[in-house]
N, CA, C and O of each residue as an XYZ file, in Angstrom:
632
protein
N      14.487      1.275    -10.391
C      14.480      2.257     -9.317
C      14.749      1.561     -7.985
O      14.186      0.482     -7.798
N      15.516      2.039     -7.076
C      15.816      2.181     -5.974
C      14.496      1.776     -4.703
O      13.328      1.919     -5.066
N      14.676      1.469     -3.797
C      13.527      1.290     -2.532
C      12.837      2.693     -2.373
O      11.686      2.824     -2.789
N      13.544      3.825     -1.743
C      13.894      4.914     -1.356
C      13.230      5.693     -3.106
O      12.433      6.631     -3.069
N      13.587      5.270     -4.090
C      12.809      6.352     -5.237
C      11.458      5.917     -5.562
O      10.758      6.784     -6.085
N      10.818      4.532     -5.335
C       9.833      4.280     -5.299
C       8.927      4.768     -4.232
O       7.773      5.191     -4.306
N       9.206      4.713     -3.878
C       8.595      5.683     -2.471
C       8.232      7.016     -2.202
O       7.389      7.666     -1.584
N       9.197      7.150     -2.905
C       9.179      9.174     -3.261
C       8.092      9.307     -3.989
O       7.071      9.978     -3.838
N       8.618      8.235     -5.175
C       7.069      8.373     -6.374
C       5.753      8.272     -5.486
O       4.868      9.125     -5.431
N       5.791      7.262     -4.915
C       4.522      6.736     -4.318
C       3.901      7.707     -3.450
O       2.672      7.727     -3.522
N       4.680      8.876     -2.290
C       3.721      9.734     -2.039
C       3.818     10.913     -2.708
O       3.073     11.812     -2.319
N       4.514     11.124     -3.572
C       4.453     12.319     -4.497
C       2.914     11.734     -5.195
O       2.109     12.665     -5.224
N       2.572     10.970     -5.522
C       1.885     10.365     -6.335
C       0.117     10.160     -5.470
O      -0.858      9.997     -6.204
N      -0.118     10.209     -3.516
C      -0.176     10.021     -3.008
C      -1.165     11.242     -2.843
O      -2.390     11.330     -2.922
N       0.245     12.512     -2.481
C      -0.195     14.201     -2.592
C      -1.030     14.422     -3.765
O      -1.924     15.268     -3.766
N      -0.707     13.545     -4.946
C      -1.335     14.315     -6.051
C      -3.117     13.976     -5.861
O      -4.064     14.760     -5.924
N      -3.094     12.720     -5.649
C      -4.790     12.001     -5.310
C      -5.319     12.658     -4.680
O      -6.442     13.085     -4.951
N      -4.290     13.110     -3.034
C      -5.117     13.902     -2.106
C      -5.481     15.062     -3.214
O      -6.639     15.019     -3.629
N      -4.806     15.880     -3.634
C      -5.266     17.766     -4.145
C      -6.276     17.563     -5.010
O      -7.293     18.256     -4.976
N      -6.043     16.333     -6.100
C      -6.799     16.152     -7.286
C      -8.499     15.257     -7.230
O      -9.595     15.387     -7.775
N      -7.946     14.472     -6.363
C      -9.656     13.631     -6.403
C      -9.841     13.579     -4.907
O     -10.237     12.544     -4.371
N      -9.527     14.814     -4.128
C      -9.787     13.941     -2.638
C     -10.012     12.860     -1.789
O     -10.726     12.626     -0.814
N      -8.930     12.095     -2.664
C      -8.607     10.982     -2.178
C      -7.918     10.746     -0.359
O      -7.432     11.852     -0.126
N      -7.797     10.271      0.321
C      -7.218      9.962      1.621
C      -6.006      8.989      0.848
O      -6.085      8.246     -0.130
N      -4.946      9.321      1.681
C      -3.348      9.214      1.102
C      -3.063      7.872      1.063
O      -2.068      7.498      0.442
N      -3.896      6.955      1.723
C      -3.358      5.525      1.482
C      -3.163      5.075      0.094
O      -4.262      5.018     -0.459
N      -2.376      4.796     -0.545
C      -2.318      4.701     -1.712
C      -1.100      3.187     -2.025
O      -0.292      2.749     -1.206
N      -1.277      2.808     -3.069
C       0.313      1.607     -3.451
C       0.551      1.602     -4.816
O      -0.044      2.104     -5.770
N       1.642      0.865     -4.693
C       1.987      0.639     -5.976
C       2.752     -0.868     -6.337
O       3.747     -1.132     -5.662
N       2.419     -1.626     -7.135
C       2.977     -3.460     -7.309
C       3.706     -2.751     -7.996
O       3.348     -1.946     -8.856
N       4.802     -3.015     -7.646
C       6.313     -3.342     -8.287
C       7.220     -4.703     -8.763
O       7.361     -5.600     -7.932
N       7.622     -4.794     -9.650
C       8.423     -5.807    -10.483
C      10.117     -5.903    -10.848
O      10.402     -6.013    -12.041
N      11.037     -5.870    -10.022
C      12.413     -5.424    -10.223
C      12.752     -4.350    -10.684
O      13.531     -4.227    -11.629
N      11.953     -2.995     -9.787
C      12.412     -2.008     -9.726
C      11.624     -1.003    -10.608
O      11.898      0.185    -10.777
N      10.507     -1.764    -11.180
C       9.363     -1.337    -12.115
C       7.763     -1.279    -11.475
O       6.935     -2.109    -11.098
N       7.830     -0.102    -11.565
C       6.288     -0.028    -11.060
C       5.194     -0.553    -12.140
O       5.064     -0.132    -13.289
N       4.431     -1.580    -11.497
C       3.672     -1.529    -12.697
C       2.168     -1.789    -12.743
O       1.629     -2.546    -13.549
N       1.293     -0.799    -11.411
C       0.516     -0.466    -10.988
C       0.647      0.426    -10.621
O       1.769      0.849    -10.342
N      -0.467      1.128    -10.454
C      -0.650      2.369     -8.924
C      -2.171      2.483     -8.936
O      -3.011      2.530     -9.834
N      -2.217      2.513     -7.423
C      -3.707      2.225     -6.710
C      -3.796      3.737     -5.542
O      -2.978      4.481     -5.000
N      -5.428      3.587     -5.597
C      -5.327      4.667     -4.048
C      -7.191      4.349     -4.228
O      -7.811      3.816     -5.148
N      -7.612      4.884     -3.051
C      -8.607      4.713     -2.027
C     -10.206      5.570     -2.826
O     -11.243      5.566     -2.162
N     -10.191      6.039     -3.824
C     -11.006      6.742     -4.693
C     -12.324      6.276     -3.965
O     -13.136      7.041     -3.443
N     -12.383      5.315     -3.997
C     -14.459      4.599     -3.859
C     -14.595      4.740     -2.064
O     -15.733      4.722     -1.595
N     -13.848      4.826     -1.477
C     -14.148      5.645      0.098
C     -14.587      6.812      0.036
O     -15.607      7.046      0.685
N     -13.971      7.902     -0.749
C     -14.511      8.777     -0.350
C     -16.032      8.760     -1.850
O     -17.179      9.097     -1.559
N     -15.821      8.522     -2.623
C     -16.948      8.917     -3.857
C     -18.024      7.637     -3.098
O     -19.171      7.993     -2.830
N     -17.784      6.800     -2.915
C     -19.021      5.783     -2.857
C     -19.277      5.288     -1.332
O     -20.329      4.684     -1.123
N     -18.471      5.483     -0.364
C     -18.681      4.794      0.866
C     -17.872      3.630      0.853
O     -17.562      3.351      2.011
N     -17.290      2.648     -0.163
C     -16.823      1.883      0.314
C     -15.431      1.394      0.627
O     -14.435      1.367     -0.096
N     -15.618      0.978      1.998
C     -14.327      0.665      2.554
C     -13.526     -0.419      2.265
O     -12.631     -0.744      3.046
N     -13.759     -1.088      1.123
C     -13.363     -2.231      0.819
C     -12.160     -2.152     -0.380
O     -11.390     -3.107     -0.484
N     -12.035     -1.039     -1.233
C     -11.044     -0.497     -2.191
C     -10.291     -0.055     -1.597
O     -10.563      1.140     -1.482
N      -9.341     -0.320     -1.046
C      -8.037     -0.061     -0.364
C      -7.114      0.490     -1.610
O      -7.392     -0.299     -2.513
N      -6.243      1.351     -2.084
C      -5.324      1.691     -1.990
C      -4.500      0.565     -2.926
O      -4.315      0.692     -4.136
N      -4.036     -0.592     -2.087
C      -3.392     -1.715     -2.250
C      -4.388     -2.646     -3.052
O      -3.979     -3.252     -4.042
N      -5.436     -2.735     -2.707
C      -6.748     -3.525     -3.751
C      -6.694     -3.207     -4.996
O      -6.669     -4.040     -5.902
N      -6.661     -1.500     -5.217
C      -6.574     -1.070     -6.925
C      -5.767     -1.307     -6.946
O      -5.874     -2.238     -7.745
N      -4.081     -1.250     -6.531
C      -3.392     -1.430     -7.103
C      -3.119     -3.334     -7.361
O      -2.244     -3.658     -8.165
N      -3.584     -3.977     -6.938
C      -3.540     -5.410     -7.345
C      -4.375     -5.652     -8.291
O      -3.995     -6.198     -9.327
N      -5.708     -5.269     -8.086
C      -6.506     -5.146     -9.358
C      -6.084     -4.947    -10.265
O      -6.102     -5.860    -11.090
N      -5.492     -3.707    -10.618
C      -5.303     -3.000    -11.970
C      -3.494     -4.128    -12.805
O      -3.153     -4.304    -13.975
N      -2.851     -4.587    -11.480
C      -1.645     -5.142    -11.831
C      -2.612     -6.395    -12.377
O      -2.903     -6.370    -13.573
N      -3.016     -7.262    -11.723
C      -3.767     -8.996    -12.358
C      -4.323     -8.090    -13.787
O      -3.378     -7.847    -14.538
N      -5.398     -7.663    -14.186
C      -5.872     -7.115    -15.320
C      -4.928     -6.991    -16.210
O      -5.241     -7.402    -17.328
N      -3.678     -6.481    -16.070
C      -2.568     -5.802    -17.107
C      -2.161     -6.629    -17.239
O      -1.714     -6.583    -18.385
N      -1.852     -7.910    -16.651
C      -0.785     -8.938    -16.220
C      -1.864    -10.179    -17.308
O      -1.368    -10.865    -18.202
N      -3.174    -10.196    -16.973
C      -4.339    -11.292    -17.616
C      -4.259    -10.452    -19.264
O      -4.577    -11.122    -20.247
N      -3.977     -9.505    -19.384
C      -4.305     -9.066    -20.672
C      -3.343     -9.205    -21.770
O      -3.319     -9.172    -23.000
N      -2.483     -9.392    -20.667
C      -0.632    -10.072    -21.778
C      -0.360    -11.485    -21.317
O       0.735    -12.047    -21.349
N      -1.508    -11.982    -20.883
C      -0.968    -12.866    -21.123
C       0.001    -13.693    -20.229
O       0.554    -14.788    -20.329
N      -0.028    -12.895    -19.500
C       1.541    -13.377    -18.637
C       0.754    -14.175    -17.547
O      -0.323    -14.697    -17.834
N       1.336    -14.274    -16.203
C       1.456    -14.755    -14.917
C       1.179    -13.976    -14.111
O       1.827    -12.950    -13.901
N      -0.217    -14.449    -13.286
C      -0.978    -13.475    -12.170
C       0.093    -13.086    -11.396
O       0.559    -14.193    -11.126
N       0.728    -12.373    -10.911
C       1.742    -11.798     -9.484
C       2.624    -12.974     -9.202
O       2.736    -13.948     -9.947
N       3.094    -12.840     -8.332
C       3.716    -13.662     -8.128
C       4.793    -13.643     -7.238
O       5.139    -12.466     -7.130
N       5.363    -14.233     -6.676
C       7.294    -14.114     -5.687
C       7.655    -12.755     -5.735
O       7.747    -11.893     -4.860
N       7.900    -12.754     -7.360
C       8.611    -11.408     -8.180
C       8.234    -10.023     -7.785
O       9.045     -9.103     -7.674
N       6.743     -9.919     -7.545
C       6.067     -8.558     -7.465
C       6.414     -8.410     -5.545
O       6.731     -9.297     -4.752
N       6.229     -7.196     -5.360
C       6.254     -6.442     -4.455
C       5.175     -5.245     -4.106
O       4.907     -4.347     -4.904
N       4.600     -5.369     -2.802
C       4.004     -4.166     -2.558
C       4.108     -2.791     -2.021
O       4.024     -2.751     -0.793
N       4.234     -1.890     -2.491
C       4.537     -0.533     -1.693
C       3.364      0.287     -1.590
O       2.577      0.514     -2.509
N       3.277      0.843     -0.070
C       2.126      1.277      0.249
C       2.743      2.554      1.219
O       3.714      2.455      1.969
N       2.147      3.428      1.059
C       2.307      4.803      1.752
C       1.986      4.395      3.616
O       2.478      4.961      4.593
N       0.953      3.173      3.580
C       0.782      3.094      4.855
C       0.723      1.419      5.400
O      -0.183      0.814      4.828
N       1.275      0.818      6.095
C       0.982     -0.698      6.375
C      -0.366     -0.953      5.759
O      -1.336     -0.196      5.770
N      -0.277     -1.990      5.291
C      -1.496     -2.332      4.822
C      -2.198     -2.955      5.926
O      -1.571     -3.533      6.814
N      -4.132     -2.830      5.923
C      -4.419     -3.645      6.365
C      -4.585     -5.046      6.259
O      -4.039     -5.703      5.372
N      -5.355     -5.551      7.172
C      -5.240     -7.306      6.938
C      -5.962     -7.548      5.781
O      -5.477     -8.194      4.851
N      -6.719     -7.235      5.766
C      -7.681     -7.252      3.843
C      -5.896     -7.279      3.173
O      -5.136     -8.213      2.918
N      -5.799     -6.252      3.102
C      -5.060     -5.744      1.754
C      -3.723     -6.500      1.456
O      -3.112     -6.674      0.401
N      -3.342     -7.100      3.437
C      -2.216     -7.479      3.188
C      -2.325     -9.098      2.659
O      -1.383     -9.649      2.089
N      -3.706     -9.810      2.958
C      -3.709    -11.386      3.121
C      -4.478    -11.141      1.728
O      -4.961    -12.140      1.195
N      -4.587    -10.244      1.273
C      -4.703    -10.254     -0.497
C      -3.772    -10.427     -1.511
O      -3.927    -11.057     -2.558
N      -2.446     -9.609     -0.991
C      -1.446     -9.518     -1.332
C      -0.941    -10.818     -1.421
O      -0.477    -11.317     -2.446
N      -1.082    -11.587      0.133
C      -0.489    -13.099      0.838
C      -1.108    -13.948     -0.852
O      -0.493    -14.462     -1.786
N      -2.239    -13.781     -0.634
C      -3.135    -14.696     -1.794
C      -2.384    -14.709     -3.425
O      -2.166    -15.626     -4.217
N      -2.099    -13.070     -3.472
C      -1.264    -13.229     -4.787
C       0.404    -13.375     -4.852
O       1.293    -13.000     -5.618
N       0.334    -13.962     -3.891
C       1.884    -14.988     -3.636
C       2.835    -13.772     -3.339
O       3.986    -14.097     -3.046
N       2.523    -12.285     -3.366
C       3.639    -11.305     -3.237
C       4.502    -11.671     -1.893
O       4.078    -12.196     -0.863
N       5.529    -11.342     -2.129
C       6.781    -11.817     -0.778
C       7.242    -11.044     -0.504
O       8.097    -11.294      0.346
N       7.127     -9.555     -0.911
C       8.008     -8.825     -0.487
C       7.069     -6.999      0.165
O       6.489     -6.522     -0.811
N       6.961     -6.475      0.902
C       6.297     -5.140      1.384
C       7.013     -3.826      2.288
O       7.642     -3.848      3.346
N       6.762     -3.093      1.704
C       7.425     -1.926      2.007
C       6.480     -1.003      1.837
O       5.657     -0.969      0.922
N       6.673      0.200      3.258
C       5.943      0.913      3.359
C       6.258      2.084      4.390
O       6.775      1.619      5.406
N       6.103      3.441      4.429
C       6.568      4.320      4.951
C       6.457      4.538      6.645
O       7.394      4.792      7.401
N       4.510      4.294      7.126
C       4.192      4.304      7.756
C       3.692      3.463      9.134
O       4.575      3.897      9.873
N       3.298      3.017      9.567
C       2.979      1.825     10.266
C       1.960      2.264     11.293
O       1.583      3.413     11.522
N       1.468      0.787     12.049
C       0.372      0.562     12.877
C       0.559      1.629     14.328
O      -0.314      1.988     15.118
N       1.887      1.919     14.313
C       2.568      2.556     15.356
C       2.373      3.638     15.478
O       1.915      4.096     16.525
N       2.661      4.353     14.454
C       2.526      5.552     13.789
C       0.560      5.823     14.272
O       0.126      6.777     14.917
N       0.091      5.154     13.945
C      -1.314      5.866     13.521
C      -2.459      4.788     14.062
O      -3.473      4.360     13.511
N      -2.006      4.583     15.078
C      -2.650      2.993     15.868
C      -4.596      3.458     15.460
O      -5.467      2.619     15.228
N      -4.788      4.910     15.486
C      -6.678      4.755     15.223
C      -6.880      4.461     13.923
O      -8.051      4.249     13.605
N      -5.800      4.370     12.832
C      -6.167      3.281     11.813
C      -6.640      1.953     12.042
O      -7.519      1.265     11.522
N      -5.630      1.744     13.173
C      -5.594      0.166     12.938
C      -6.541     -0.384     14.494
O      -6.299     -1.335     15.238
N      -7.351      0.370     14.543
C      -8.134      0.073     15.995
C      -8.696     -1.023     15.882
O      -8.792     -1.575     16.978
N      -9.231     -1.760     14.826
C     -10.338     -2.864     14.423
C      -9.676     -3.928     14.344
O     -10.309     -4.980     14.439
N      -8.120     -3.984     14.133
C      -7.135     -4.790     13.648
C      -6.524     -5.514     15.289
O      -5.945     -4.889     16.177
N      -6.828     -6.736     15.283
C      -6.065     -7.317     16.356
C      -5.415     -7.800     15.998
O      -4.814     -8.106     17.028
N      -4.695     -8.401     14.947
C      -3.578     -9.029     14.260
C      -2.854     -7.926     13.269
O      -3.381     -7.013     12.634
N      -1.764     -8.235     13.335
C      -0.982     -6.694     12.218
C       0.160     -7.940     11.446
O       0.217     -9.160     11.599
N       0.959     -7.017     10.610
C       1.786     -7.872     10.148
C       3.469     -8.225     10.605
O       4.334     -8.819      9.961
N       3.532     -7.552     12.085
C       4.511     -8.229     12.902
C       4.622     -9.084     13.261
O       5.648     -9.742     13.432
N       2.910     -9.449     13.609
C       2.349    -10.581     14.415
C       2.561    -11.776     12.889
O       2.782    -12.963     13.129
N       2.498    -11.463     11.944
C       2.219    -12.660     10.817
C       3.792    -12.782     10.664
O       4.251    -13.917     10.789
N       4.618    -11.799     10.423
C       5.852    -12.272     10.702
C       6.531    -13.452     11.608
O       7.058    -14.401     11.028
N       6.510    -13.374     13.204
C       6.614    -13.896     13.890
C       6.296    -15.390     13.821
O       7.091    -16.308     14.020
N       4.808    -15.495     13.462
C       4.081    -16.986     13.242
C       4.433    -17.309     12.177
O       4.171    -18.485     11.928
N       5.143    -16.537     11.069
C       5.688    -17.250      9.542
C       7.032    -17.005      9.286
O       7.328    -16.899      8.096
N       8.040    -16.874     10.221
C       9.563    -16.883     10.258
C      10.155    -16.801      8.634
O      10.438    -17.763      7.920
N      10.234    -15.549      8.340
C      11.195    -15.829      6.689
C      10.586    -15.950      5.310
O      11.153    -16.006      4.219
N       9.397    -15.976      5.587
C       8.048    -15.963      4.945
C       7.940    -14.868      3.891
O       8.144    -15.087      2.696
N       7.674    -13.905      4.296
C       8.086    -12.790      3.710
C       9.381    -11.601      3.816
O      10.322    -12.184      4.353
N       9.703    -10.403      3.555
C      10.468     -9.512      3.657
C       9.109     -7.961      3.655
O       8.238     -7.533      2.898
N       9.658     -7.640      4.921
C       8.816     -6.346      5.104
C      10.358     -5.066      5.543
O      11.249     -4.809      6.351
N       9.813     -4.734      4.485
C      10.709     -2.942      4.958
C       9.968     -2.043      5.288
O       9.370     -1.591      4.311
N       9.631     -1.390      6.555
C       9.030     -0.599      7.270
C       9.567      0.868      7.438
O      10.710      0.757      7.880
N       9.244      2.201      7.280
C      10.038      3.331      7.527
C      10.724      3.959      6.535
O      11.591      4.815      6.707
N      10.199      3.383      5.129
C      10.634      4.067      3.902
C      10.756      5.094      3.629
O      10.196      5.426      2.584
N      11.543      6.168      4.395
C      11.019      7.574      3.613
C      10.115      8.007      5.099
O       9.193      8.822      5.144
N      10.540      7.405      5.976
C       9.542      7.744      7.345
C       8.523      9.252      7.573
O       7.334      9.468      7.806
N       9.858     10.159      7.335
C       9.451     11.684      7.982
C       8.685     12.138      6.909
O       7.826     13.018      6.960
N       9.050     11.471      5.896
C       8.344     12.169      4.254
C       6.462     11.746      4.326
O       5.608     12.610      4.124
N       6.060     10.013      4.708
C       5.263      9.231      5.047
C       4.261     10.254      6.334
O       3.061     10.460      6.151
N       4.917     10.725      7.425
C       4.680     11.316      8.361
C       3.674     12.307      8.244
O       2.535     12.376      8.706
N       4.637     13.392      7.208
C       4.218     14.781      6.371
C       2.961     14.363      6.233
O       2.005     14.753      6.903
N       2.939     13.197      4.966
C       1.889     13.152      3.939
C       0.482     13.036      4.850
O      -0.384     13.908      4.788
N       0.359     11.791      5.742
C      -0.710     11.751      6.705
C      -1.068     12.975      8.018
O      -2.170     12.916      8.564
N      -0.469     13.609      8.271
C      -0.540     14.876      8.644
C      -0.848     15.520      7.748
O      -2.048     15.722      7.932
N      -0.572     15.976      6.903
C      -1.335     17.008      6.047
C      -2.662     16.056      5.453
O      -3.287     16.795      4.693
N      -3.144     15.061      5.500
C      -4.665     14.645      5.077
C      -5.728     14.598      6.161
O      -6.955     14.541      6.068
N      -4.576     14.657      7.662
C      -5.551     14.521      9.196
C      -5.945     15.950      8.951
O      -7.104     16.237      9.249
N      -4.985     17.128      8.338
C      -5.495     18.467      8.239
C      -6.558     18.885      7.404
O      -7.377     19.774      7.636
N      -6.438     17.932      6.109
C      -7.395     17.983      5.592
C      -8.706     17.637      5.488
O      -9.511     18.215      4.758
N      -8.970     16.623      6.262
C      -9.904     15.391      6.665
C     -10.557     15.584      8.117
O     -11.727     15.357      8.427
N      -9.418     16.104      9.008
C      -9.654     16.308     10.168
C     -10.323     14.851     11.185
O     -11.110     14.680     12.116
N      -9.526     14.124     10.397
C      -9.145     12.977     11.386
C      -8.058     12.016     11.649
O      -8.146     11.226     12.589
């Protein structure tokens, strides 16, 4: 699949969490040459309080587990992250940890700066200080990304 069809999946996939488990839309998915082969979202925020299951966390979780259970090679270069919304620094220097090089994502710090109020470092700023380091595609599907968090501020009412 395509940049642009992963993405589609990802907040089609996104909408479904919000209707089905009232989930909040941050959601991802580790990808492998065009193969999804995770999907994560934010479940234990709203059921348990905690803010520490990001979205991007299940979905790394659930990828290492699948990945430890065959046997194979924890993440790696190869994998990629796609996330409905920039990740935060947790999620993203988790990502950093499992060697992923590559991130894409619809929304950004720009977009929705009272996400990222706590955040004094973002990942422009890690760009800059790591020249070539990684590959970030920003604006995936922008207006679609837009929708989705607007309709959960409606729902959420924040």
């Amino acid at each position: 699949m395509q940049e642009q069809d992963i993405m589609r999946e990802l907040i089609r996939y996104a909408y479904e969490k919000m209707e089905k488990q009232k989930a909040y839309p941050f959601c991802a998915f580790i990808v492998k040459k065009g193969v999804i082969i995770s999907k994560g979202y934010n479940s234990r925020i709203n059921l348990y309080g905690d803010k520490t299951t990001h979205g991007e966390m299940d979905a790394l979780t659930k990828a290492n587990k699948s990945l430890l259970q065959k046997r194979l090679v924890i993440l790696g270069k190869d994998y990629e992250l796609y996330s409905t919304c920039e990740p935060c620094l947790a999620c993203f220097d988790t990502a950093l940890w499992a060697d992923v090089k590559k991130f894409v994502f619809s929304v950004d710090h720009n977009d929705f700066p009272h996400y990222f109020h706590d955040h004094p470092y973002n990942i422009e700023d890690y760009e800059k200080d790591n020249q070539g380091e990684i590959i970030v595609k920003r604006n995936v599907l922008h207006a679609e990304g837009l929708a989705l968090f607007k309709k959960a501020q409606q729902n959420y009412g924040w």
